[in-house]
C-alpha positions as CSV (number, residue, x, y, z in Angstrom):
1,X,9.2,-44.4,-10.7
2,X,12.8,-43.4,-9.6
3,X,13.1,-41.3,-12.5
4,X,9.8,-39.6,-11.1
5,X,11.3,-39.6,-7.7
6,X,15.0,-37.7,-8.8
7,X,13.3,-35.3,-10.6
8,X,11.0,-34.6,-8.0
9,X,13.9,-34.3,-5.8
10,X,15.6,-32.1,-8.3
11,X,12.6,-29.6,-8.7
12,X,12.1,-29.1,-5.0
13,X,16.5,-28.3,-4.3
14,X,15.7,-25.6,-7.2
15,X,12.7,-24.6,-5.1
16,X,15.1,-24.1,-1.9
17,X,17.8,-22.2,-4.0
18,X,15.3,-19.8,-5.3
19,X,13.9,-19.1,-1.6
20,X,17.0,-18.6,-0.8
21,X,18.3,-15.9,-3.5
22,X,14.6,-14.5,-3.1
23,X,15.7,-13.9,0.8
24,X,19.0,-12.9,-0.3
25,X,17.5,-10.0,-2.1
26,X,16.0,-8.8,0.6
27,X,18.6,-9.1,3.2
28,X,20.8,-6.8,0.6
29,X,17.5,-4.5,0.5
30,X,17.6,-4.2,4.2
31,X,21.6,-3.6,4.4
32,X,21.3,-1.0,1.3
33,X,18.4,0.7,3.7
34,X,20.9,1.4,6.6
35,X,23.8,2.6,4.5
36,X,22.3,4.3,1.4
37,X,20.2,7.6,2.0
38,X,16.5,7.1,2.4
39,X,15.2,9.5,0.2
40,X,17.8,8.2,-3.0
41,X,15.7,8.0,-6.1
42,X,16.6,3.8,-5.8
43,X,14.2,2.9,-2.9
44,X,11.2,5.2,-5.0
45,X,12.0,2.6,-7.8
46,X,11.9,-0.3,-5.4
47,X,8.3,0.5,-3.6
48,X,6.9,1.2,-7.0
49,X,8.5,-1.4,-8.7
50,X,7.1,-3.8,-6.4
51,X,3.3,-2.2,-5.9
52,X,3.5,-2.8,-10.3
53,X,4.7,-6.1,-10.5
54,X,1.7,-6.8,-8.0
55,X,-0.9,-5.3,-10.4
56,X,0.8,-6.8,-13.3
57,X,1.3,-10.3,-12.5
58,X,-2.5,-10.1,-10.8
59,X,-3.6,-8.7,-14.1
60,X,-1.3,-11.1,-15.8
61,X,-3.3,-14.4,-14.4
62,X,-6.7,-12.7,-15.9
63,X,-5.6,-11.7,-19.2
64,X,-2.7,-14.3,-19.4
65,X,-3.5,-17.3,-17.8
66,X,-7.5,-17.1,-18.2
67,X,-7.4,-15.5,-21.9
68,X,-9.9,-12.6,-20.4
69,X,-9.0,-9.2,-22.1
70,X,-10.3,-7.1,-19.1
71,X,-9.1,-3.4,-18.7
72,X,-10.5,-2.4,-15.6
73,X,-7.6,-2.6,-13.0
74,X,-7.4,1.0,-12.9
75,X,-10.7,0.8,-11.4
76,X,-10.3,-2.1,-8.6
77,X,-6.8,-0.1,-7.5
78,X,-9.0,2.7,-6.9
79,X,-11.4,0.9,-5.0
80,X,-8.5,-0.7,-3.0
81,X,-6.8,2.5,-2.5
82,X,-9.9,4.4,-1.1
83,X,-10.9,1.5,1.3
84,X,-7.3,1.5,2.7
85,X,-7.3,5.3,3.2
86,X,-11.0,5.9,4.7
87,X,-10.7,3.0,7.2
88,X,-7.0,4.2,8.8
89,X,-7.1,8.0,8.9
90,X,-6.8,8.4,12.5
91,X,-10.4,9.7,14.1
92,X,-8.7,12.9,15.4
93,X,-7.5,14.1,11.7
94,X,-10.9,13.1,10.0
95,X,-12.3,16.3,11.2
96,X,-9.4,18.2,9.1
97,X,-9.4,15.5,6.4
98,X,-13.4,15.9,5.6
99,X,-13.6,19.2,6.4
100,X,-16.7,20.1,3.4
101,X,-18.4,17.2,5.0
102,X,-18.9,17.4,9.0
103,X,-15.5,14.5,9.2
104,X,-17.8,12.0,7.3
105,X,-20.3,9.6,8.4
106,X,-16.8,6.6,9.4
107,X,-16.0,6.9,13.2
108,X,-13.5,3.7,13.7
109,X,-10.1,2.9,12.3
110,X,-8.8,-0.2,11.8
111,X,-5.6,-1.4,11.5
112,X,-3.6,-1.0,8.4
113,X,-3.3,-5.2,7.7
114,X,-6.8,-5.4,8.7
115,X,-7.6,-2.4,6.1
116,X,-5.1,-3.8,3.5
117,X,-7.0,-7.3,3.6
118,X,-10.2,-5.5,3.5
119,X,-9.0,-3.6,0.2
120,X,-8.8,-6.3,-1.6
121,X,-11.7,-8.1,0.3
122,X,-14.2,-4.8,-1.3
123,X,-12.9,-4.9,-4.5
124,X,-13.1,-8.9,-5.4
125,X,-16.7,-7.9,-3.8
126,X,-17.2,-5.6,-6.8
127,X,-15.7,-8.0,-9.5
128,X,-18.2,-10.4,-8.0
129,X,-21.2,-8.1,-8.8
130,X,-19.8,-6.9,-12.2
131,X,-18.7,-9.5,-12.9
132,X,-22.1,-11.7,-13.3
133,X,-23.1,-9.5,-16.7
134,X,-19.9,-8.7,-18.2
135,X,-18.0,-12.2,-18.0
136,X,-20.5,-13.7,-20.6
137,X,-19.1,-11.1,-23.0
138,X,-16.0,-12.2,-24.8
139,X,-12.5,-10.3,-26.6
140,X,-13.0,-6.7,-27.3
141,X,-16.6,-6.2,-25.8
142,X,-15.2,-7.4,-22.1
143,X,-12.3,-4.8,-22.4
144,X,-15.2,-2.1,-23.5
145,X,-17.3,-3.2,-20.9
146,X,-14.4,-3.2,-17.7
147,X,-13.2,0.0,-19.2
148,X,-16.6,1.4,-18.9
149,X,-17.2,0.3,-15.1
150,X,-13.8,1.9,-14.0
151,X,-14.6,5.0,-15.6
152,X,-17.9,4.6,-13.6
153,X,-16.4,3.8,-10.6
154,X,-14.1,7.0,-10.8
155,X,-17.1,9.6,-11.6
156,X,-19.4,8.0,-8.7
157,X,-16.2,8.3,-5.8
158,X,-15.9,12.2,-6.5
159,X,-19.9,12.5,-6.7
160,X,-21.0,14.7,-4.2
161,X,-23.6,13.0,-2.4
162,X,-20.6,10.3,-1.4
163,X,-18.6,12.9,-0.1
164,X,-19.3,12.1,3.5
165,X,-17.6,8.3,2.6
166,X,-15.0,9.0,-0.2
167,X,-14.5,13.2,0.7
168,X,-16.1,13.8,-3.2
169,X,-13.5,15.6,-5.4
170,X,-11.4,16.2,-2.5
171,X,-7.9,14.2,-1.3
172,X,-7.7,11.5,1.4
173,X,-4.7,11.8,3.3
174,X,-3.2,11.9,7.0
175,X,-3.4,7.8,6.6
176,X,-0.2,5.6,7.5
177,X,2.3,5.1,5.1
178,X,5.1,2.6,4.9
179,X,8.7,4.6,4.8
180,X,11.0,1.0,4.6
181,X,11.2,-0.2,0.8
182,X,10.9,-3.8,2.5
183,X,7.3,-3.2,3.4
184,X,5.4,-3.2,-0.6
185,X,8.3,-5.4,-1.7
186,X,7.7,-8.0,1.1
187,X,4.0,-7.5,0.4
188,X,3.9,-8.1,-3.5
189,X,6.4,-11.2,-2.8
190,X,3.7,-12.5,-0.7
191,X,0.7,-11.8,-3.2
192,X,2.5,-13.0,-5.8
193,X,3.5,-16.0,-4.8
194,X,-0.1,-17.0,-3.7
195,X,-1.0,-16.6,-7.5
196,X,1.8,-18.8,-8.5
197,X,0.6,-21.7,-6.3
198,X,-3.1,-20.9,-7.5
199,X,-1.7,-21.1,-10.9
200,X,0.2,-24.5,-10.4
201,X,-2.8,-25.9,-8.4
202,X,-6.3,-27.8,-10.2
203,X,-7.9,-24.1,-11.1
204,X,-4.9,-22.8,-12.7
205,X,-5.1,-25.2,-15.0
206,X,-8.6,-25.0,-15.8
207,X,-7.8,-21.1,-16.3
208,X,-5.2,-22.0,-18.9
209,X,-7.4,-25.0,-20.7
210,X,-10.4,-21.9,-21.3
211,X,-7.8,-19.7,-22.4
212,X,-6.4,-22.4,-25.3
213,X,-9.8,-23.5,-26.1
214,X,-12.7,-22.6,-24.3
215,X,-15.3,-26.1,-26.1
216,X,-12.8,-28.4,-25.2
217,X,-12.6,-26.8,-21.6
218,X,-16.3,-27.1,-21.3
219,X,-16.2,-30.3,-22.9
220,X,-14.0,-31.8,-20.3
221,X,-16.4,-30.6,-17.8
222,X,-15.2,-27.6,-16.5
223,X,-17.7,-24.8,-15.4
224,X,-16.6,-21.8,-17.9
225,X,-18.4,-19.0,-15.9
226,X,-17.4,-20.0,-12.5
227,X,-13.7,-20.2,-13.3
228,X,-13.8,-17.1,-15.2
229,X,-15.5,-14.9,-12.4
230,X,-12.8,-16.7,-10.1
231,X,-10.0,-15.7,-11.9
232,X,-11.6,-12.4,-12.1
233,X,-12.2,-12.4,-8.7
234,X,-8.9,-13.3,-7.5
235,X,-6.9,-10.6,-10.3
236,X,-9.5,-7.9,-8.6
237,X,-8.5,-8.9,-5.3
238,X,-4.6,-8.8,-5.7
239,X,-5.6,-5.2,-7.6
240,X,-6.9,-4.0,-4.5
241,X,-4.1,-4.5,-2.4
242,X,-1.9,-3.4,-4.8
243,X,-4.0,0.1,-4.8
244,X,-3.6,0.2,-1.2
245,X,0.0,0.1,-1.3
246,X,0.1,2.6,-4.1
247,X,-2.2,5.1,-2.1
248,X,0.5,4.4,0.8
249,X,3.4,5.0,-1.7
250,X,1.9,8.3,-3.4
251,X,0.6,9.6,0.6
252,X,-2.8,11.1,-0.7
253,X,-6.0,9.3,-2.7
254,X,-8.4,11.0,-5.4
255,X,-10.0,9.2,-7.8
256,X,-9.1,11.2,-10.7
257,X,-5.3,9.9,-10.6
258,X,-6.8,6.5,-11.2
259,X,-7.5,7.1,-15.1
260,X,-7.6,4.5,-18.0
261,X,-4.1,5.1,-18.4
262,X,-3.2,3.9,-15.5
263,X,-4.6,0.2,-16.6
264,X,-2.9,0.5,-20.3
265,X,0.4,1.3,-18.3
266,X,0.2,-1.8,-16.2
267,X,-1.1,-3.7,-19.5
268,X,2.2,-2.9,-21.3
269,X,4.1,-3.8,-18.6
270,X,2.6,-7.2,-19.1
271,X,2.4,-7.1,-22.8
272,X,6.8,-6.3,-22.6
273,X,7.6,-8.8,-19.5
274,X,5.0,-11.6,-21.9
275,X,1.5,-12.8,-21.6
276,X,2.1,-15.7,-19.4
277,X,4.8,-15.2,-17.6
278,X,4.9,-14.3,-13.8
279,X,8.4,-13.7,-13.6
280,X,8.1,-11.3,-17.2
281,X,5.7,-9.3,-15.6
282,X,7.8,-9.1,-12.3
283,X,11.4,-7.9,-14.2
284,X,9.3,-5.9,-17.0
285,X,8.0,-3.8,-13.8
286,X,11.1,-3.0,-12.3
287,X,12.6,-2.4,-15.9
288,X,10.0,0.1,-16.5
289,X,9.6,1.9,-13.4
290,X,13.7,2.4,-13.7
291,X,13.7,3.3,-17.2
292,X,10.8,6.5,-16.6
293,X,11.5,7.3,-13.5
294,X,15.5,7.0,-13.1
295,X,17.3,5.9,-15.9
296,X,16.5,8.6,-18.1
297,X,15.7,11.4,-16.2
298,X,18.7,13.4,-17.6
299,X,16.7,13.4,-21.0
300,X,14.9,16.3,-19.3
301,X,18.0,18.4,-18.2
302,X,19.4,20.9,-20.7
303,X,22.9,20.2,-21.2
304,X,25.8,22.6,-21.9
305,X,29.2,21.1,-22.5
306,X,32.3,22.9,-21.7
307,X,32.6,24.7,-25.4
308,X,29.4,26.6,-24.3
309,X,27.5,24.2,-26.8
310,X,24.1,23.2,-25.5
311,X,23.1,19.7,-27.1
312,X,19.8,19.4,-28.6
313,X,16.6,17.7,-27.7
314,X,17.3,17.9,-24.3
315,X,14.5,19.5,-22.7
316,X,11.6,18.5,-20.3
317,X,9.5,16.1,-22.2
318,X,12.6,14.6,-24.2
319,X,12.5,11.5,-21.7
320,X,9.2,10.2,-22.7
321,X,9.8,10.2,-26.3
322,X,12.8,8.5,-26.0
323,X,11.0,5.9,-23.6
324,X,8.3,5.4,-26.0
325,X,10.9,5.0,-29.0
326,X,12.4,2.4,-26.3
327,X,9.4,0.5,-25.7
328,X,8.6,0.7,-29.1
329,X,11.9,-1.4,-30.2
330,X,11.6,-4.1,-27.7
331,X,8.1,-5.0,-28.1
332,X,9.2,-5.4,-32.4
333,X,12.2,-7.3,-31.7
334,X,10.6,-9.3,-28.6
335,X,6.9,-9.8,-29.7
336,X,6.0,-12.2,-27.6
337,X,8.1,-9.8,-24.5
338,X,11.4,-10.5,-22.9
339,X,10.3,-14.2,-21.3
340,X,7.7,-14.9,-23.7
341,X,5.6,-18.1,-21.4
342,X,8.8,-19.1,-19.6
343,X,9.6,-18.5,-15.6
344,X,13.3,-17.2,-14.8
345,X,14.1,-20.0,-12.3
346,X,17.4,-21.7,-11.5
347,X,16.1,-24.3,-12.6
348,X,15.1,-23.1,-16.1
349,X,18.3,-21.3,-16.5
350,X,20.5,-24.3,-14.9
351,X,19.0,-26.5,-17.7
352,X,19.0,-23.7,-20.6
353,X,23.1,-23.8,-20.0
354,X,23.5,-27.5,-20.0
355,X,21.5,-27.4,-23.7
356,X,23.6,-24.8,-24.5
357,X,27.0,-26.2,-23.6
358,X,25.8,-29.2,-25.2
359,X,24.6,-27.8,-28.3
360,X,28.5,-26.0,-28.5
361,X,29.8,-29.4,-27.6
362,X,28.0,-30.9,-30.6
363,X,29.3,-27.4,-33.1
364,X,33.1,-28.3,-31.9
365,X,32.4,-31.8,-33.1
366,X,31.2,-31.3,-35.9
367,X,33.7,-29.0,-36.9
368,X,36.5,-31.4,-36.3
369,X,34.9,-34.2,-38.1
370,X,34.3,-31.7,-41.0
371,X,38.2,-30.3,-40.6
372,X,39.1,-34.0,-40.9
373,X,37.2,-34.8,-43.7
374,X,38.9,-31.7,-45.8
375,X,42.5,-32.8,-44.6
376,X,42.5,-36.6,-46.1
């Protein structure tokens, strides 16, 4: 019992030190706002880098923590994003915004948290409906058939006939955007840890007992298809927001940026951070996000040394093959991705040094007893 109690005790002062570095973070966020340039390439890196580690960690607890291969995120972003941008274009700009369709058929804004909530509100509301057929299918003929519906979804929001709700073919803009880097980060922080309490809570470890074994989860008596269209429920939700800040980051919507590639780029993100991991999926965003949008940008610049020699490769393009040959190495070398099914905690990493001191302990030991062995 007091061994229960201590480490109870232990667990929650790790708790408190990791609220406290998480606020720490942002209180250096806030002061680097006020003294670095607004527009420096680091705060683009920081909004996206949170709005992805959103959609990854929500797609994460579906295809990680549930064992559902779904790829139709792209599809729930987009139904985020355009219920965030029709419901907060101001009523004076919707004449200029749906100008091919008489300022649409909306005449009411809401406010942008209201809108934001109701983002993910619309598209947990289509998981729900979809989610009825296409959860009774398993492995590869899920991912077919959640591939299919957001390729539907993206032809029927540029149909025609809609055009007086989602403007057709045409962009949604004029809407309010966030400018401070705080606002997705603060967001996604929020989001994200919601999913870690609901995977720490009864349900999250049903979701993990159907992904090990899906007859021994039933036969402990838990209802497969209701967990399942939770989970896929509450992944689609957290997409939905996470589309909503993204059509705030990028300033205009249209459907036809939200392609299938858009889910296999969140999907690797997962796939390097590892299956399983929150925290994985939360550095592996920020890693990649940096790497292709900052870190290697001068892969794309010609470059002409003082000799008058211009060194090859370099050229506009260069930087993705580079980044591919990158991702490439770390997903051989780290197959299971940089945390595997671990969480970087204090707690974790406190712990992980004392075995490791203590395993070096035990090497300088043994190599003494072994030294003293050869000398008599």
């Amino acid at each position: 019992m007091e061994q229960n109690m201590l480490r109870k005790k232990r667990s929650l002062k790790y708790t408190y030190i990791d609220c406290a570095i998480i606020i720490g973070l942002f209180v250096l966020l806030a002061v680097l706002e006020n003294i670095m340039m607004p527009t420096h390439i680091f705060f683009t890196v920081v909004k996206k880098g949170a709005i992805y580690a959103l959609l990854a960690v929500s797609m994460n607890l579906l295809n990680g923590f549930t064992g559902l291969f779904s790829l139709g995120q792209a599809g729930f972003m987009l139904i985020g994003a355009y219920t965030y941008a029709i419901f907060t274009i101001p009523l004076e700009m919707r004449e200029s915004v749906y100008m091919y369709y008489d300022g649409g058929i909306i005449n009411f804004t809401l406010p942008v948290v209201v809108a934001v909530i109701l983002a993910g509100i619309m598209a947990a509301a289509f998981a729900f409906l979809i989610g009825w057929p296409v959860l009774r299918l398993k492995s590869d003929y899920l991912a077919i058939a959640t591939l299919g519906f957001a390729e539907i979804i993206r032809a029927i929001f540029q149909w025609d006939k809609l055009g007086v709700i989602t403007n057709g073919a045409n962009l949604l803009r004029r809407y309010p955007k966030f400018t401070s880097a705080l606002v997705p980060c603060a967001v996604a922080a929020l989001c994200i840890a919601i999913i870690l309490l609901l995977i720490n809570s009864s349900y999250g470890r049903a979701f993990k007992a159907i992904r090990d074994d899906e007859i021994a989860a039933e036969a402990m008596g838990i209802n497969l298809f209701r967990h399942k269209q939770m989970s896929f429920m509450t992944s689609s939700f957290f997409a939905g927001i996470g589309g909503a800040l993204l059509a705030m980051f990028q300033t205009t919507v249209q459907a036809n940026a939200f392609k299938s590639a858009m889910t296999y780029e969140i999907l690797l993100i997962v796939v390097i951070g590892g299956i399983g991991s929150v925290s994985g999926s939360v550095l592996a965003s920020f890693l990649y996000i940096a790497a292709s949008e900052w870190w290697l940008r001068f892969l794309d610049s010609p470059m002409v040394l003082d000799n008058g020699f211009q060194v090859p490769l370099l050229r506009v393009g260069f930087r993705k093959v580079v980044f591919s040959v990158v991702i490439m190495i770390i997903v051989l070398f780290y197959s299971r991705g940089l945390m595997g099914d671990k969480e970087l905690r204090t707690e974790n990493v406190v712990n992980g040094f004392r075995k490791s001191k203590k395993k070096l302990r035990e090497w300088i030991s043994d190599r003494r007893k072994k030294n003293r062995e050869v000398a008599e």
